[in-house]
C-alpha positions as CSV (number, residue, x, y, z in Angstrom):
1,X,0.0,0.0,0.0
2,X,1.3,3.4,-0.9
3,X,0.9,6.0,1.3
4,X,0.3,9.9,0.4
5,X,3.7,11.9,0.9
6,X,2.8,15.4,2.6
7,X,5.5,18.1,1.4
8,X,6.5,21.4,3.8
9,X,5.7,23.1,0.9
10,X,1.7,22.5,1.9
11,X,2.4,24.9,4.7
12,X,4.5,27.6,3.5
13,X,7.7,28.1,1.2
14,X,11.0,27.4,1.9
15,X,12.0,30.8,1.7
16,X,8.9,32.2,3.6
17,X,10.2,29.5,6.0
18,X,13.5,31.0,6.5
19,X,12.7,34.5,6.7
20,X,10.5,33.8,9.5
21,X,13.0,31.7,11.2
22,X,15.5,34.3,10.9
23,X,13.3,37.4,12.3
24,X,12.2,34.9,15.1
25,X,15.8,34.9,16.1
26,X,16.1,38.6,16.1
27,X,13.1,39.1,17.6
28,X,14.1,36.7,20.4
29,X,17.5,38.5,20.8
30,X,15.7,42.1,20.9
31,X,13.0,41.0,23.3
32,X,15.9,39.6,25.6
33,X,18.6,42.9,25.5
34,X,15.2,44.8,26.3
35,X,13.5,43.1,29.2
36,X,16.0,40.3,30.6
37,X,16.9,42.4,34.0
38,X,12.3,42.3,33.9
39,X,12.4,38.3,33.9
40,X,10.6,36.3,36.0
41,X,10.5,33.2,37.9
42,X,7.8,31.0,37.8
43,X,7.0,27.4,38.9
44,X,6.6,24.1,36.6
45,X,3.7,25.8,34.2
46,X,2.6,21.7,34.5
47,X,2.8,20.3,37.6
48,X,3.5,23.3,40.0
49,X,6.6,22.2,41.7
50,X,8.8,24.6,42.8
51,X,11.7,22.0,42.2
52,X,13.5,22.0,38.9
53,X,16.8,22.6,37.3
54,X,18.4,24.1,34.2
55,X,19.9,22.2,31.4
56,X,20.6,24.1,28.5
57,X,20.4,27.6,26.6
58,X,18.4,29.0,24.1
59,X,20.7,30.3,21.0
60,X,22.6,31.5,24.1
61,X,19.9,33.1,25.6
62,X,17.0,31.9,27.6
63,X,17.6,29.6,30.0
64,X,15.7,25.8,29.6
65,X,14.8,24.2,32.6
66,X,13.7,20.4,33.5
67,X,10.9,20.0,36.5
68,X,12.9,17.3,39.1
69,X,8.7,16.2,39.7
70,X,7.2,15.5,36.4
71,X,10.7,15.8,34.1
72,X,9.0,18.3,32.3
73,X,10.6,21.5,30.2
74,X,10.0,24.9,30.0
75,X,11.4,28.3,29.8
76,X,12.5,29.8,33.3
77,X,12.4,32.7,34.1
78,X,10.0,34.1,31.5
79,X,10.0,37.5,30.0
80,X,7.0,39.7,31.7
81,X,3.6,40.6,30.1
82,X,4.6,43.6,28.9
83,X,7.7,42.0,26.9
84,X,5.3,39.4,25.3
85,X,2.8,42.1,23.9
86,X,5.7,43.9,22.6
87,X,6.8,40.8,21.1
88,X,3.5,40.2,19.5
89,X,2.2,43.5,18.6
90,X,5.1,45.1,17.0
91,X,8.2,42.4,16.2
92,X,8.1,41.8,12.1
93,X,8.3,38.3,12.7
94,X,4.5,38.3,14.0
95,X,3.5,40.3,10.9
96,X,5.2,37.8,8.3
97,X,3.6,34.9,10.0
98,X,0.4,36.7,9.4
99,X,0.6,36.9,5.8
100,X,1.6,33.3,5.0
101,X,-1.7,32.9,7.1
102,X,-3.8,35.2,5.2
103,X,-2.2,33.5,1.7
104,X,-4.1,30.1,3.2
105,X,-7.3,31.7,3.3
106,X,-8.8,31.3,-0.3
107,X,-6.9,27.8,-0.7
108,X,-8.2,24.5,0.2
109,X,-4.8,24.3,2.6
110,X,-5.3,20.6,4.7
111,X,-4.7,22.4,8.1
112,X,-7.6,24.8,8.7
113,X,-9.4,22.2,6.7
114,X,-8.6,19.3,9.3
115,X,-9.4,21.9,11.9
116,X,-12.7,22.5,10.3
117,X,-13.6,18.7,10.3
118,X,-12.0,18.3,13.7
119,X,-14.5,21.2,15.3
120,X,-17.7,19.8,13.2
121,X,-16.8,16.6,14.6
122,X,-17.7,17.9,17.8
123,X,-20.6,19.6,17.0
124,X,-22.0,16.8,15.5
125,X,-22.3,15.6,19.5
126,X,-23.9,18.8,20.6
127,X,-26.1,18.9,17.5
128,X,-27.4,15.0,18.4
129,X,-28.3,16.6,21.5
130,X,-31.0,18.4,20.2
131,X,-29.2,21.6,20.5
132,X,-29.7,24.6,17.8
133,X,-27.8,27.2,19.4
134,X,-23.9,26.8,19.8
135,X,-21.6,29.3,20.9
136,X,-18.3,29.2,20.0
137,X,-15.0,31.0,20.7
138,X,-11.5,30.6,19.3
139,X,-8.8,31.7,22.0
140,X,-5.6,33.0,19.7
141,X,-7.9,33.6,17.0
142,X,-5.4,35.9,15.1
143,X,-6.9,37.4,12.5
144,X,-9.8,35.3,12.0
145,X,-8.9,33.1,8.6
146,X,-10.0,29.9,10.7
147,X,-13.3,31.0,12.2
148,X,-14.0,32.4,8.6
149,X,-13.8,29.2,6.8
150,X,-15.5,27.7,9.8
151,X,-18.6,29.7,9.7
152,X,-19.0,29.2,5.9
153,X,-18.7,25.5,6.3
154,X,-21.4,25.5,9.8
155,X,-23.8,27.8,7.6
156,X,-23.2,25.2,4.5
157,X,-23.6,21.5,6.8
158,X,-26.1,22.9,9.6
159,X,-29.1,24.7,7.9
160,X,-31.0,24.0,11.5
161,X,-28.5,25.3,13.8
162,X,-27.8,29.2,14.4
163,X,-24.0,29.7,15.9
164,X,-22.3,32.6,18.1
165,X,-18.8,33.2,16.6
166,X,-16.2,34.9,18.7
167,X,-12.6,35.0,18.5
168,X,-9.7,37.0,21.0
169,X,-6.1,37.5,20.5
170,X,-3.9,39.8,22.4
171,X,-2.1,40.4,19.1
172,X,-3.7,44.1,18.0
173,X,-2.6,44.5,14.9
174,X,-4.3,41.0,13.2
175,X,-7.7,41.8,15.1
176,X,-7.8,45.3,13.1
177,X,-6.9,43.7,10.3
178,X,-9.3,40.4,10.3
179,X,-9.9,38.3,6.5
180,X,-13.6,39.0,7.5
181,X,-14.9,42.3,8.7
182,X,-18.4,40.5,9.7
183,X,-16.4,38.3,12.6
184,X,-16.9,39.1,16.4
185,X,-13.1,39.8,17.0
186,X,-11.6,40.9,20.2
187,X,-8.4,42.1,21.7
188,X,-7.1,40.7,24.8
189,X,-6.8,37.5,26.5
190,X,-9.0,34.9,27.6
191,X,-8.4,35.5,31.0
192,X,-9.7,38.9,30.6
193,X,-13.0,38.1,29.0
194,X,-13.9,35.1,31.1
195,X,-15.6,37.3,33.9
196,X,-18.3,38.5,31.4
197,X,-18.4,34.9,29.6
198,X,-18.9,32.5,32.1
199,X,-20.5,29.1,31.6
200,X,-21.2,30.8,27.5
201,X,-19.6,28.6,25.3
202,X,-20.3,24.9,23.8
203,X,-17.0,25.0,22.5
204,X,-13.6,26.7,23.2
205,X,-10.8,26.2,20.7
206,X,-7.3,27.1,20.5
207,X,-4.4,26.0,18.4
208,X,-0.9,26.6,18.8
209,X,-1.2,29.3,21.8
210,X,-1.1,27.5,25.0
211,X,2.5,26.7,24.3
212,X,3.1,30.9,24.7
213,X,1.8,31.0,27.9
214,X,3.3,31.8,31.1
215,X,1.0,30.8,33.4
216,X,-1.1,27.7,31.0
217,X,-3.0,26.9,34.2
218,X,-4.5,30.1,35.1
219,X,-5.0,30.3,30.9
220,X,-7.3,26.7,31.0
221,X,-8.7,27.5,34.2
222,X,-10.9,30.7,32.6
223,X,-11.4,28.8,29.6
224,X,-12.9,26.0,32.0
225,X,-15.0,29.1,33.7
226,X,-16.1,30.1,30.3
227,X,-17.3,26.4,28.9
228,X,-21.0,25.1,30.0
229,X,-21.4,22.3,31.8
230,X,-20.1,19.2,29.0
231,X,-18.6,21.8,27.1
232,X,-15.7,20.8,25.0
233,X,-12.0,22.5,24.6
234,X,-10.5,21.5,21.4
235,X,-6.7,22.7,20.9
236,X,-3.7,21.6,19.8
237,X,0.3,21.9,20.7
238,X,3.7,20.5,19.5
239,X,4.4,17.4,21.1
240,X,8.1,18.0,22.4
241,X,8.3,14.0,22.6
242,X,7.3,14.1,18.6
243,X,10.4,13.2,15.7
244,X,10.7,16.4,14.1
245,X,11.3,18.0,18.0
246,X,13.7,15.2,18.9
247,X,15.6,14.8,15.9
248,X,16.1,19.1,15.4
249,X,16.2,21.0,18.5
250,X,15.9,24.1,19.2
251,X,19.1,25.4,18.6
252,X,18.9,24.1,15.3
253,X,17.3,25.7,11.9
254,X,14.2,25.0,12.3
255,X,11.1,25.8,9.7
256,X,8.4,25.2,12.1
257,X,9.0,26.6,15.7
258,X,10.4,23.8,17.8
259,X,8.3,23.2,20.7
260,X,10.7,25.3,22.8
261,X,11.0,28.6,21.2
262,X,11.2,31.8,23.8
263,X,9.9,34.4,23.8
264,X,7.5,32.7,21.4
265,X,6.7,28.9,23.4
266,X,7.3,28.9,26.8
267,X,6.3,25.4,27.6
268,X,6.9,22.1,26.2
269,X,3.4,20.3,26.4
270,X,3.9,16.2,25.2
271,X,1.5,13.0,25.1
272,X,2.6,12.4,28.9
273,X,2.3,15.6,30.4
274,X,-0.4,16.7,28.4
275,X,-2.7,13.8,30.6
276,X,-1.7,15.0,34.0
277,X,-2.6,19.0,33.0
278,X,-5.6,18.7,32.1
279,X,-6.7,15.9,34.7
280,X,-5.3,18.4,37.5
281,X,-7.0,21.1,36.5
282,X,-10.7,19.6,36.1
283,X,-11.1,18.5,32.5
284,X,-11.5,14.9,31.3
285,X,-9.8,14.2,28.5
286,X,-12.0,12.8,25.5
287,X,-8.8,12.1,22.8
288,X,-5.7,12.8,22.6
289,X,-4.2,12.4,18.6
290,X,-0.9,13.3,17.1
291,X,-2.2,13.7,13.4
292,X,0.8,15.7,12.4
293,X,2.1,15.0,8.8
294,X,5.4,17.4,8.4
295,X,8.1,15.5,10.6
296,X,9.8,13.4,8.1
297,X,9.7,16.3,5.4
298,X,11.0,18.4,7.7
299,X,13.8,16.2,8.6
300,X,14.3,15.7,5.0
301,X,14.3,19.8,4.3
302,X,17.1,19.8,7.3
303,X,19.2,16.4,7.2
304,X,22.7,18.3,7.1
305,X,21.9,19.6,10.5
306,X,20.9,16.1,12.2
307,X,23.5,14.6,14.5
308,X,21.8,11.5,14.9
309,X,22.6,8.8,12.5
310,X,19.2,7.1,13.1
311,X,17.1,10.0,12.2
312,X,19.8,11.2,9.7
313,X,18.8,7.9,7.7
314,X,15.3,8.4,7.9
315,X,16.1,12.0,6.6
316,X,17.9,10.4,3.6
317,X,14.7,7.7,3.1
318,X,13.0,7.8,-0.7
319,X,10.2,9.5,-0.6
320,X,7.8,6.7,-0.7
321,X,9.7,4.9,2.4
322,X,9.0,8.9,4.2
323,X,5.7,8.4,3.4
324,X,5.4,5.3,5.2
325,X,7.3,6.1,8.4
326,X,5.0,9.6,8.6
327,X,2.1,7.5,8.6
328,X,3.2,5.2,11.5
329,X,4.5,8.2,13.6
330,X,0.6,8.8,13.4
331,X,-0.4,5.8,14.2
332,X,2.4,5.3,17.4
333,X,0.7,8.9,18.3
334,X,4.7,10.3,18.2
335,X,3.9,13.1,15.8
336,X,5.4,16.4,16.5
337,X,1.7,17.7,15.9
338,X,-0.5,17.2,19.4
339,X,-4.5,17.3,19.3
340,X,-6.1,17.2,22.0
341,X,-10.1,17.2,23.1
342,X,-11.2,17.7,26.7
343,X,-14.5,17.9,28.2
344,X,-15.5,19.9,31.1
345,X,-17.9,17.8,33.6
């Protein structure tokens, strides 16, 4: 059987790819000379301990640390609210990520389209409840290309049903400039709405944010406050325990953002941890997937900068022996991609 072989080049270009890699590592350098003396110290963003230890450096800069309790990584300390609105509100490489999102928009690209069937999977549940009115909110909603194709599809699949649509992002700049002027979009955080949105939604989704956070517990806790009861949260992460994050770390060249990544991710969420989080903090945890397709064509993009002679060969693979291994990362759930679905009781 021959598998399908998923190219980079489905995400973004090459050379979009390493212009954003290179102002990430400016924008990391400027965000450190400006606010490192502003750091801060925080506890394991997973587990709470107060116990951990650093092992390495970030291109030199931020320190990585290992929790001694749950062997967990993270960034420690952590640049200060202030330094991460700067970061996303006026560093370039915000703004170029921004446009390779709004080139997805009119294109049938397969990740907002797996997101799309990924959400109307859930909604199918909440429709075969017998309820018509869903409300829905996308945490890190940038600006808005997701919840646009979702509502066309909604409108399009559930001619019975009648949807609330809101998204928030703290990043300014995206929410003024949305790919649909007739979306709810706000600026901010979810912590700061959940006061005026509690027990509103059916359905909270975020992908790719909770990574950023410094404090991820405080960040699921409003979203729990802002769920109804059997709500569903619907995100996904990098899996740090994935291929592509073990066999290129983050002091490599990297075309996607390694799971570590300051003062972009903060926290290195996997298949392990990712259990105990959301168990601790009140959720119970419907699925957890690593669906991700890109880790072998990554490591193929980046093979002169693996050390590793294992994942070099794989690198080195033809293309119809990449495809294969790809598919069984998926299967072994050891994809560098992380879905997760959570339900609050």
């Amino acid at each position: 059987m021959k598998f399908k072989y998923h190219s980079f080049l489905e995400n973004r270009s090459v050379n979009d790819a390493e212009k954003i890699f290179k102002q990430r590592l400016i924008d990391a350098k400027y965000i450190y000379k400006k606010y490192s003396k502003y750091f801060v110290t925080r506890a394991c963003p997973y587990c709470e301990s107060s116990q951990y230890k650093k092992v390495d450096e970030f291109h030199n800069m931020y320190d990585i640390c290992k929790c001694r309790k749950c062997n967990s990584s993270f960034v420690n300390p952590v640049p200060p609210i202030e330094a991460i609105s700067d970061y996303y509100e006026n560093c370039k490489c915000n703004r170029q990520l921004s446009q390779v999102i709004k080139k997805r928009y009119n294109s049938n690209d397969f990740i907002n389209d797996d997101r799309v069937q990924l959400v109307c999977a859930q909604i199918d549940k909440v429709v075969n409840l017998k309820k018509t009115k869903i409300s829905i909110l996308e945490v890190g909603c940038n600006n808005g290309a997701f919840l646009s194709k979702l509502q066309l599809v909604l409108d399009q699949k559930y001619k019975g049903c009648s949807f609330e649509i809101d998204g928030v992002d703290i990043d300014s700049d995206a929410i003024k400039n949305p790919v649909n002027h007739e979306l709810n979009l706000m600026h901010g955080l979810a912590e700061d709405i959940s006061d005026t949105k509690t027990n509103k939604y059916d359905l909270i989704i975020h992908f790719e944010l909770i990574e950023h956070l410094i404090d991820p517990i405080s960040f699921v806790n409003s979203i729990y406050k802002m769920l109804q009861s059997e709500g569903t949260m619907i995100f996904t992460t990098p899996n740090i325990l994935g291929l592509d994050n073990q066999a290129l770390g983050y002091n490599n060249t990297r075309y996607l953002a390694h799971a570590l990544f300051p003062p972009m991710h903060l926290n290195a969420f996997s298949t392990q941890n990712i259990v105990h989080f959301l168990a601790t903090n009140g959720f119970m945890i419907d699925e957890i997937e690593t669906p991700g397709m890109l880790d072998i064509d990554i490591l193929n993009l980046c093979a002169d900068e693996i050390d590793n002679s294992i994942f070099q060969s794989i690198a080195n693979l033809n293309q119809e022996m990449r495809a294969l291994i790809q598919e069984f990362l998926v299967e072994m759930k050891v994809s560098s991609h992380m879905q997760c679905v959570a339900i609050k009781p």
